[in-house]
C-alpha positions as CSV (number, residue, x, y, z in Angstrom):
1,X,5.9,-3.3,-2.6
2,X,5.6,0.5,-2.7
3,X,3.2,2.7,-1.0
4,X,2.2,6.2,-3.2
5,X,1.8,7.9,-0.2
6,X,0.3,11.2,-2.0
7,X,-2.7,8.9,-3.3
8,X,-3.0,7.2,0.5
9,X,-3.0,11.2,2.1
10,X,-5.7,12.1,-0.4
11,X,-8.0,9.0,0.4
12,X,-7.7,9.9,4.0
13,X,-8.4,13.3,3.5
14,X,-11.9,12.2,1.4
15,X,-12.9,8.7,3.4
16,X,-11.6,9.6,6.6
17,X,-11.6,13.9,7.2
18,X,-7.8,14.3,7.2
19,X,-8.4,11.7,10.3
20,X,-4.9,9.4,10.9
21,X,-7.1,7.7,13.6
22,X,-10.0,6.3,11.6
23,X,-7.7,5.2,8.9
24,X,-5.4,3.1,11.3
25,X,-8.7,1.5,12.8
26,X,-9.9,1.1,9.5
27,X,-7.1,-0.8,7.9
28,X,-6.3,-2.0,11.8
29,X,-2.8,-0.6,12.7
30,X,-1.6,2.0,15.4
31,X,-2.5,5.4,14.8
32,X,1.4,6.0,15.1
33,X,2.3,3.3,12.7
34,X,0.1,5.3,9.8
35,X,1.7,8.8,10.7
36,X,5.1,7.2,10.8
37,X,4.8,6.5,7.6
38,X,3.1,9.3,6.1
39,X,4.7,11.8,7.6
40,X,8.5,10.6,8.5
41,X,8.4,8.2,5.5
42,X,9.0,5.3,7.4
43,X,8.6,1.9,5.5
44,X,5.5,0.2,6.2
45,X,5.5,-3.4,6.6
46,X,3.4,-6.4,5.6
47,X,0.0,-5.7,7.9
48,X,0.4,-2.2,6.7
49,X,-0.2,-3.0,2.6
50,X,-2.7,-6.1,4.0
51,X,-4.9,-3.5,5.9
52,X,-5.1,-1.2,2.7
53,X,-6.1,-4.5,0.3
54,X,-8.6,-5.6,2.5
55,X,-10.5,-2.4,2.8
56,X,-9.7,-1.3,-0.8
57,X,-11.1,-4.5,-1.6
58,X,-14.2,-4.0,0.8
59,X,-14.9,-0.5,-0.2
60,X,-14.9,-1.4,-4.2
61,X,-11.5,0.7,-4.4
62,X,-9.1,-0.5,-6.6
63,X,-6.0,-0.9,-3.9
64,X,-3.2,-0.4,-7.1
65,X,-3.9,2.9,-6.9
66,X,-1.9,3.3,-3.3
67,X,0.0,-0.3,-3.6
68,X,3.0,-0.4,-6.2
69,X,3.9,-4.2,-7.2
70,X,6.9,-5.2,-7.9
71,X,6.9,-5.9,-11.6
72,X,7.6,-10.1,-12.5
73,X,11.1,-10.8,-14.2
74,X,10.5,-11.3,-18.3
75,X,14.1,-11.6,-19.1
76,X,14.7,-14.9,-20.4
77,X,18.0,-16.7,-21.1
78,X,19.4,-16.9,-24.9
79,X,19.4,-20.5,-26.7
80,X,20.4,-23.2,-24.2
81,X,22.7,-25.7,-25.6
82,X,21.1,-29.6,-25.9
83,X,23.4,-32.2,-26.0
């Protein structure tokens, strides 16, 4: 997963008045765990992309716009021999 970290800055600025604490309690990590990452582009981790889902979801806020999925494989193999 990705994290479009411009998108993420400009919701906090909106939702939250430029506020790194009332994002981290909203999406319930530390305060320093959310200015790690948008600040020294540190890699967030699992609870980081769950916290953003959940209140996406809760908030009617479409959570792709700050989450990048990985794309699902479509390459398939040629003809497979039968014998």
């Amino acid at each position: 997963m990705g994290l479009n970290k411009y998108a993420l800055q400009t919701l906090m600025n909106e939702r939250f008045n430029s506020s790194y604490t009332r994002l981290s309690k909203a999406i319930g990590v530390d305060v320093a765990h959310v200015y790690r990452v948008l600040v020294n582009n540190n890699t967030p981790g699992i609870k980081f992309f769950n916290g953003i889902m959940k209140w996406c979801t809760d908030n009617q806020l479409d959570y792709r716009e700050y989450i990048f999925l990985p794309k699902p494989l479509t390459t398939v193999n040629s003809k497979m021999k039968t014998q």
